[in-house]
C-alpha positions as CSV (number, residue, x, y, z in Angstrom):
1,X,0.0,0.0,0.0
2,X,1.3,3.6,-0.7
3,X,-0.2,7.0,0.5
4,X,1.0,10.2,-0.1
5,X,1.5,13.7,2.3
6,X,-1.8,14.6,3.1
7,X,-0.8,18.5,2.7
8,X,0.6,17.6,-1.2
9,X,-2.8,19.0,-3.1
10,X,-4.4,16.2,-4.8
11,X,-4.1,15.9,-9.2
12,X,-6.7,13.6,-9.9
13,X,-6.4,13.9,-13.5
14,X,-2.9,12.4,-12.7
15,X,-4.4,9.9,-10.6
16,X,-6.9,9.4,-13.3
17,X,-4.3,9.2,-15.8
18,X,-2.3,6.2,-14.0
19,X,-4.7,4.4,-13.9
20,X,-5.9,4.4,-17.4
21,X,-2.5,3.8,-18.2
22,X,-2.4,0.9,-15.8
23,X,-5.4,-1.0,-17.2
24,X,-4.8,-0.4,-21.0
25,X,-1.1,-1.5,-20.5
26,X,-1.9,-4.5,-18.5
27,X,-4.9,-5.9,-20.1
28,X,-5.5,-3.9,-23.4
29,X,-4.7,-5.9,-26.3
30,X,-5.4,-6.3,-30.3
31,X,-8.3,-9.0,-30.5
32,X,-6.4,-12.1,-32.2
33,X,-3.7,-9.9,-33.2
34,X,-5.5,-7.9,-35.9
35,X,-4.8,-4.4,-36.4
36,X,-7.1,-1.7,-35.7
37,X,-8.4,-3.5,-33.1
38,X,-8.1,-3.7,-29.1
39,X,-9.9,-5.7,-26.4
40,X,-9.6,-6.0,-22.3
41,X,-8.2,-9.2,-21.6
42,X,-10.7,-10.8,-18.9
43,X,-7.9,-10.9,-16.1
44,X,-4.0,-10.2,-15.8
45,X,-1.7,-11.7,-15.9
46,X,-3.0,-13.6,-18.9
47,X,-2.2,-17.2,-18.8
48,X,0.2,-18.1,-21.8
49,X,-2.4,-20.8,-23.2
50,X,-4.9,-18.2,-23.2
51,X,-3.0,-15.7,-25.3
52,X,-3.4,-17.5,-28.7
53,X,-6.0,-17.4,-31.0
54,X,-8.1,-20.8,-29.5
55,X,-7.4,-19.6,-26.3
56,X,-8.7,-16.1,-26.7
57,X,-12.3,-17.8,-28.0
58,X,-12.2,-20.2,-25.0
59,X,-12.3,-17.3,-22.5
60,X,-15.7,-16.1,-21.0
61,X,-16.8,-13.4,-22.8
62,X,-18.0,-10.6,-20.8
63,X,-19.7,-8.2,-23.1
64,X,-20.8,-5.2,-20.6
65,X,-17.2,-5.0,-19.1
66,X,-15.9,-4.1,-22.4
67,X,-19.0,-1.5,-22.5
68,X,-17.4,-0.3,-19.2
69,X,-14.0,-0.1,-21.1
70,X,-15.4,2.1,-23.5
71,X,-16.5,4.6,-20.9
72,X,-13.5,4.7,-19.1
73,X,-11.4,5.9,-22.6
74,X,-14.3,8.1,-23.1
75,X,-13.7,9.9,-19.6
76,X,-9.9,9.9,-20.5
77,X,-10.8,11.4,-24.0
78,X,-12.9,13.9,-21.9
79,X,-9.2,15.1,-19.9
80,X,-7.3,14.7,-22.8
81,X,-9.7,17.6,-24.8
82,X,-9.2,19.5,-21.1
83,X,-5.1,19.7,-22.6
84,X,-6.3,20.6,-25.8
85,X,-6.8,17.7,-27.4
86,X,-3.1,17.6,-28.8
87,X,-0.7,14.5,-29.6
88,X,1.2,15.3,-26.1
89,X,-2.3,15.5,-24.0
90,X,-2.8,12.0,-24.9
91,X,-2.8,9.8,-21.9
92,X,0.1,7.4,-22.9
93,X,2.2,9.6,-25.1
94,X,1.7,11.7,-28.5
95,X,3.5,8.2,-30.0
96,X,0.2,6.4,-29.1
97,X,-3.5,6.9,-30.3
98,X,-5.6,8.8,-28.5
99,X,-8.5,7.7,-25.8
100,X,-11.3,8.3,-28.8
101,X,-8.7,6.4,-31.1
102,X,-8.7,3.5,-28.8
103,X,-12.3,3.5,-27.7
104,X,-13.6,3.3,-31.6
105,X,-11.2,0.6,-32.2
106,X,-12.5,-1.2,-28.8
107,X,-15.7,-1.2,-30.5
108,X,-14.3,-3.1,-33.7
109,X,-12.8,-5.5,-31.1
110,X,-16.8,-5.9,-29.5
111,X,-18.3,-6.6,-32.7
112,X,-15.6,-9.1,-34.4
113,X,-15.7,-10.6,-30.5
114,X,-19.2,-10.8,-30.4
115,X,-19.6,-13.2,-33.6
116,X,-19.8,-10.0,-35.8
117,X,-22.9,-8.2,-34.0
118,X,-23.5,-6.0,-31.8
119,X,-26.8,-7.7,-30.4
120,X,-26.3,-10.2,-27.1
121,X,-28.9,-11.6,-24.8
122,X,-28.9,-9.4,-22.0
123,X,-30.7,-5.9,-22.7
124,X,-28.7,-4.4,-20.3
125,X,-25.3,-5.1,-21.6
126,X,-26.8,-3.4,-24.7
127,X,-27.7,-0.6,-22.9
128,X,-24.5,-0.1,-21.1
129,X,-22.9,0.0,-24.9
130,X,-25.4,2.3,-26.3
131,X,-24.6,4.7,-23.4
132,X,-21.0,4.7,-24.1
133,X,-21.4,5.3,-28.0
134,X,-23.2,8.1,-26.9
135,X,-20.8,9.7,-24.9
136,X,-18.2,8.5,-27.5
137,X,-20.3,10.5,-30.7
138,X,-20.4,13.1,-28.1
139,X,-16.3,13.8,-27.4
140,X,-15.7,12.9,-31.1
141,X,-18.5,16.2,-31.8
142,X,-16.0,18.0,-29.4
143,X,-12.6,17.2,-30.5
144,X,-14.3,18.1,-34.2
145,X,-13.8,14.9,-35.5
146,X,-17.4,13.5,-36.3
147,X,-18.2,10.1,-34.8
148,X,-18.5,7.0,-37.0
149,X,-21.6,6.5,-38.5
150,X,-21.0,2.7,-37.0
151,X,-22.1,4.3,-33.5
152,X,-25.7,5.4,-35.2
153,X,-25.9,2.0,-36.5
154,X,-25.6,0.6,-33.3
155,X,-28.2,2.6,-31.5
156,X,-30.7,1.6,-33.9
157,X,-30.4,-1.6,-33.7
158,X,-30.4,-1.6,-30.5
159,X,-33.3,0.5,-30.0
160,X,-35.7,-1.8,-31.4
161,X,-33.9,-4.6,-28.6
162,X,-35.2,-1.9,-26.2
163,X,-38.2,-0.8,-27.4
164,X,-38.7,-5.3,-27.5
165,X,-38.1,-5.5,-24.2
166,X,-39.7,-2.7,-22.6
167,X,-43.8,-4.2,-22.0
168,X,-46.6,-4.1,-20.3
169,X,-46.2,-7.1,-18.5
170,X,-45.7,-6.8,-14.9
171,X,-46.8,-3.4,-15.2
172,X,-43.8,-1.9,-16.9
173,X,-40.3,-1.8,-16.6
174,X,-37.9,-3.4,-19.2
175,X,-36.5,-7.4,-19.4
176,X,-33.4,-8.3,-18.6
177,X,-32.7,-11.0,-20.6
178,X,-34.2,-12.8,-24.1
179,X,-35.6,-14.9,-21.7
180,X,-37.9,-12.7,-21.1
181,X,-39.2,-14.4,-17.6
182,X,-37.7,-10.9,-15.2
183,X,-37.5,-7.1,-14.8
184,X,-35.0,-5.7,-13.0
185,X,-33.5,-2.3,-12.0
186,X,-30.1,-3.3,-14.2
187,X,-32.0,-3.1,-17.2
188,X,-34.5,-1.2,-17.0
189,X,-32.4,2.0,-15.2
190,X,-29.8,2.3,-18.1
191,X,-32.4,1.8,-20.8
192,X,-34.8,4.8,-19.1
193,X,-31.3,6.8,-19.3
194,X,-30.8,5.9,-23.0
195,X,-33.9,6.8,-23.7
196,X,-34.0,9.8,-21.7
197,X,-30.4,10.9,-23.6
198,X,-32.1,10.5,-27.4
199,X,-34.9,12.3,-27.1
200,X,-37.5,9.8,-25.8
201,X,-38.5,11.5,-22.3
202,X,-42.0,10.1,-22.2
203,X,-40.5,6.1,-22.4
204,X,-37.8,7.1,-19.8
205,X,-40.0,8.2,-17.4
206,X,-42.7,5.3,-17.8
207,X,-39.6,3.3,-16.6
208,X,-39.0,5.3,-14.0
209,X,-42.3,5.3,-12.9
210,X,-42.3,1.6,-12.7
211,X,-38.8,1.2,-10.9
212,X,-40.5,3.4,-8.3
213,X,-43.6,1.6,-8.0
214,X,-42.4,-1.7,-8.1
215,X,-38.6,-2.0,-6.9
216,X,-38.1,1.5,-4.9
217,X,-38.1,0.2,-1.2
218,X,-39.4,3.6,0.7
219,X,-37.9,1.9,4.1
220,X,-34.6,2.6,2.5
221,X,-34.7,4.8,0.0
222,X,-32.9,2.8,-2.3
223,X,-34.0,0.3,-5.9
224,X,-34.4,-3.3,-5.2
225,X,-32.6,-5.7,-7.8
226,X,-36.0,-6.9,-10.0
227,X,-39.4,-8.9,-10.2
228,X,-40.6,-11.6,-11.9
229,X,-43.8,-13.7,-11.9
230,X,-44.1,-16.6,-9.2
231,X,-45.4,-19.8,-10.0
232,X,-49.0,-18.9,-8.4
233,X,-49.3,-15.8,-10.5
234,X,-48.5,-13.2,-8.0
235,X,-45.1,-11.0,-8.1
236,X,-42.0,-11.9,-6.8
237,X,-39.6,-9.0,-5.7
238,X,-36.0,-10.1,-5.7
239,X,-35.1,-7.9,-2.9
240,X,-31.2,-7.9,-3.0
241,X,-29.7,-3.7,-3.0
242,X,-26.5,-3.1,-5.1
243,X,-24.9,-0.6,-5.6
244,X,-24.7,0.1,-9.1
245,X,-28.6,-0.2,-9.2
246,X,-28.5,2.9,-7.9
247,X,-26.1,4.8,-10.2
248,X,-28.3,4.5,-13.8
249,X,-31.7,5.3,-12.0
250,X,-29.7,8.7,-10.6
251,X,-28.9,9.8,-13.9
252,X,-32.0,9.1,-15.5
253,X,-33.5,11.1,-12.6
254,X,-31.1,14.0,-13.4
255,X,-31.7,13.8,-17.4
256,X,-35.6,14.1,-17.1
257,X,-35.1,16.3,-14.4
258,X,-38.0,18.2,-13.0
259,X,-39.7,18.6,-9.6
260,X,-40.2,15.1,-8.8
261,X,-37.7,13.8,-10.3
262,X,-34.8,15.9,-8.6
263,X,-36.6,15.5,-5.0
264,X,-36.1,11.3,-5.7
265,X,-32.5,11.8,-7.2
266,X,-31.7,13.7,-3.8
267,X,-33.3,11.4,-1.8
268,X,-31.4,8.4,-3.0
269,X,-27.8,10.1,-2.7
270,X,-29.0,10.8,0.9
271,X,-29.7,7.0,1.0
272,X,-26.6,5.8,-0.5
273,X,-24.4,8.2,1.9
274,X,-26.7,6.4,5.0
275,X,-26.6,2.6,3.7
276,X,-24.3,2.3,1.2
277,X,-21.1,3.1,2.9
278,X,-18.6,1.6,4.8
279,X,-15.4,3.1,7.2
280,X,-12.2,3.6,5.3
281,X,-10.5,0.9,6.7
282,X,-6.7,0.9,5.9
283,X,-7.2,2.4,3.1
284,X,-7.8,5.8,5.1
285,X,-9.3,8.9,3.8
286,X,-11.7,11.6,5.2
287,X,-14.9,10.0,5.7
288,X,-16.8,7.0,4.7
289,X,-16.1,5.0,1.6
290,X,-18.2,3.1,-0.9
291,X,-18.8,-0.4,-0.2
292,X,-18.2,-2.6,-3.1
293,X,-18.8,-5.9,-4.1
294,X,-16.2,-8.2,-5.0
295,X,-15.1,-9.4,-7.7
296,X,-16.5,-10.6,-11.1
297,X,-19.6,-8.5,-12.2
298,X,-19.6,-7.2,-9.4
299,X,-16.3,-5.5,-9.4
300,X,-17.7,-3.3,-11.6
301,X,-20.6,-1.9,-9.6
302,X,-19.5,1.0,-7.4
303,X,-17.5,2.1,-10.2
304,X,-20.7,2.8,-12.0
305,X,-22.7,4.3,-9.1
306,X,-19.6,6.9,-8.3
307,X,-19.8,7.4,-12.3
308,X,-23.4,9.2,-11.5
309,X,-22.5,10.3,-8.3
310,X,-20.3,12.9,-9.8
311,X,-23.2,13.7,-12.1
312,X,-25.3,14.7,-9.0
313,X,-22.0,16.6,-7.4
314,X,-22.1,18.8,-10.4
315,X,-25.7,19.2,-10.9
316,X,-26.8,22.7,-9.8
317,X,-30.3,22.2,-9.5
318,X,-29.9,19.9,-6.8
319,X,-29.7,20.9,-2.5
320,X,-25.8,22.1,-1.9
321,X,-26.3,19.3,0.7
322,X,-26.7,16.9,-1.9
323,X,-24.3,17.8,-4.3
324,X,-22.1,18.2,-1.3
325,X,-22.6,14.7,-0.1
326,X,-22.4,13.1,-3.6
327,X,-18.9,15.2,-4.1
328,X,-17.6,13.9,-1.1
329,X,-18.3,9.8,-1.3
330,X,-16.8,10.3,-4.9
331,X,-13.5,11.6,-3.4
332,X,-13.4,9.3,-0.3
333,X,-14.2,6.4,-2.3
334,X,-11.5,7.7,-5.0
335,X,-8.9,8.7,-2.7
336,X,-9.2,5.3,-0.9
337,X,-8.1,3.0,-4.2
338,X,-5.4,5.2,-5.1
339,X,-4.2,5.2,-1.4
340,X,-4.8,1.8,-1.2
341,X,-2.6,0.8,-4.6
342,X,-0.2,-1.8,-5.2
343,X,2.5,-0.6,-7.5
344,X,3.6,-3.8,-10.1
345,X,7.2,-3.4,-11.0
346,X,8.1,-3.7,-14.7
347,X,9.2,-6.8,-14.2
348,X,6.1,-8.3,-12.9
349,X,3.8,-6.6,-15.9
350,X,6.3,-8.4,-18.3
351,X,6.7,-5.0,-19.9
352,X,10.8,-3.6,-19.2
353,X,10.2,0.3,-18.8
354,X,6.0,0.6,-18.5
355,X,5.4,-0.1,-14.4
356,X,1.9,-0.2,-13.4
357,X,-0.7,0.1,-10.2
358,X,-3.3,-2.5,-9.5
359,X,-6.4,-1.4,-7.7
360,X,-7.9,-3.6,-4.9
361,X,-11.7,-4.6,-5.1
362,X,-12.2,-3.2,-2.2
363,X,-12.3,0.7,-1.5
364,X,-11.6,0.2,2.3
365,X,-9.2,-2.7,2.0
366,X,-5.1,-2.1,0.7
367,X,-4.4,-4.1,-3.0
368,X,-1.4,-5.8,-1.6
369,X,-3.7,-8.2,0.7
370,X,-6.5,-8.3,-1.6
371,X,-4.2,-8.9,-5.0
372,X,-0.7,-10.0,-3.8
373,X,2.2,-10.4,-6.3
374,X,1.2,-13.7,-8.4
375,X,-2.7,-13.4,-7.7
376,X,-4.5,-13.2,-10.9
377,X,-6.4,-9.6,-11.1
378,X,-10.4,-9.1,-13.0
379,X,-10.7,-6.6,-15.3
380,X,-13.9,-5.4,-13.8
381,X,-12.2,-4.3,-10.4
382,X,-9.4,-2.7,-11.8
383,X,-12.3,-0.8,-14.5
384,X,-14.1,0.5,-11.2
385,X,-11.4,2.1,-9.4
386,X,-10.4,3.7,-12.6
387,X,-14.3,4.7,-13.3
388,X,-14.0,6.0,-9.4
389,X,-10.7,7.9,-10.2
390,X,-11.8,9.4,-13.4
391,X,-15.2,10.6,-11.7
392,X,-13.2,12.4,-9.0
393,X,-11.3,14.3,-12.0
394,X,-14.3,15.3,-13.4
395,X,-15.0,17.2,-10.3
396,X,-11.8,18.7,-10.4
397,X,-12.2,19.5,-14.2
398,X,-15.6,21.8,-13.2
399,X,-14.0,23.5,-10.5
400,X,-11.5,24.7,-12.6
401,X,-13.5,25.7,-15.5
């Protein structure tokens, strides 16, 4: 574990920056060698078997994490235009393409991956993907480079997924799979933001009106994990609470916005800040942390609920409380990984002259207990922390502009 001087001021766009650096050097790699393509290996190190051509196929595929992946570039895309957008902004040298580069080449790694579609099973891996294209057309826009007509494709077609899976059974909400048997906040929160981004308010807020019908528990404040029908007819409420349920209804709140919908959005950061959160730890830091929750899919989830978090922090039309409360579990949470870092020497990333950091899985627990030297590392944890990292820069990006 490292920490720093807590008088040094804190850079989080170089925090940020290490640890896209980090993730793209350790697990970034061209999908079966092919140029003009890159893909996150699933874990690092990668096992030598596994780095062939029959290996790569015979590796889970995980679909949303890449979606992830593409976010993550996009927010380092986002600090690079902060620098001006130039060859020496970019965040591993002016030698190498930029974020926006890699992200549109990530998505030719996605599609050949995913047997030459972008269509899968689960409606909200879909969505997850859709969201990122957006945000992708949207820095391309920026840095005046106009975004592939590819990403347009994609949100049509996977429109009419959403607009299949989005019924009137069960009163509403959206499926999450193709088997079509349960609704759940996963799905149906990032499909209510998608449509809520593209112009389709009145279908975002049906959504929303069903999450909060069905799966907001008013005890807690916060979205239960979905429903599906029992074998006597009647409703079942799978009442597990995750985290990163929470994150994709808060920003569908805050892109509908109005009355109602801001009271709920600061209502459930008030929520998260009182059951969501866990002490430090080890890790230190000023306050409360983010609980997480572990590894595999669900290294992913605080990642994604700090991603909105920072949304709320920066959203004017929300309490100062509120924006003051998301700010700080963003920061806590953020300043906790990067405290709680395990530097990998050269040697051990196999790379002579690129060292790295590997993030734990847990915000309030040190990497070098959770991920000691010859423990093999998920993608998905070291995604969140960088997700966490990148959201804390964003604050620091509107403060100084």
């Amino acid at each position: 574990m490292t920490s720093a001087d807590a008088s040094t001021p804190v850079d989080w766009h170089e925090r940020a920056n290490e640890a896209a650096l980090s993730v793209t050097a350790l697990f970034g790699r061209r999908l079966f060698f092919l140029p003009g393509t890159h893909l996150g290996a699933v874990q690092w190190p990668v096992p030598g078997w596994r780095d062939d051509i029959k290996g790569k196929l015979l590796q889970p595929w995980h679909y949303w994490w890449q979606a992830h992946y593409v976010d993550c570039l996009v927010d380092a895309g986002r600090r690079e235009l902060d620098n001006a957008a130039t060859p020496a902004a970019r965040f591993n040298g002016p030698e190498h393409p930029s974020a926006g580069r890699l992200a549109s080449r990530l998505m030719t790694g996605i599609r050949l991956r995913n047997a030459l579609t972008f269509v899968n099973n689960y409606y909200d891996d879909m969505a997850w993907l859709a969201l990122a294209t957006l945000r992708l057309d949207t820095l391309a826009e920026e840095t005046r480079r106009p975004g592939r007509r590819r990403n347009e494709a994609v949100r049509r077609t996977l429109t009419l997924q959403f607009d299949a899976a989005c019924t009137d059974d069960l009163g509403g909400g959206s499926y999450w799979s193709k088997k079509r048997d349960f609704k759940n906040t996963p799905a149906t929160a990032p499909v209510a933001l998608f449509y809520a981004r593209t112009g389709q308010p009145a279908k975002a807020q049906r959504l929303l009106d069903w999450l909060n019908a069905t799966l907001l528990d008013e005890e807690q404040g916060l979205y239960l994990d979905g429903a599906r029908l029992g074998p006597d007819g009647n409703v079942v409420i799978e009442r597990a609470v995750y985290t990163y349920n929470q994150g994709p209804v808060l920003g569908a709140l805050l892109e509908l916005g109005g009355e109602a919908n801001l009271a709920r959005a600061a209502a459930l950061v008030a929520a998260v800040e009182r059951r969501l959160t866990v002490p430090a730890g080890e890790s230190g830091g000023a306050g409360p942390v983010l609980r997480c929750e572990g590894t595999g899919d669900g290294g992913l989830f605080t990642g994604i609920l700090c991603r909105y978090l920072a949304l709320a922090a920066a959203d004017s039309r929300l309490p100062a409380g509120t924006r003051e409360a998301a700010s700080g579990l963003v920061r806590n949470t953020a300043a906790a990984f990067w405290t709680g870092r395990r530097p990998v020497e050269s040697i051990e990333a196999g790379s002579p002259g690129h060292a790295a950091s590997i993030f734990s899985m847990q915000a309030d627990q040190p990497a070098d207990q959770l991920y000691p030297p010859g423990n093999a590392v998920e993608l998905s944890t070291q995604l969140q922390a960088w997700m966490t990292l990148e959201a804390a820069a964003s604050l620091e990006s509107r403060i100084r502009n």
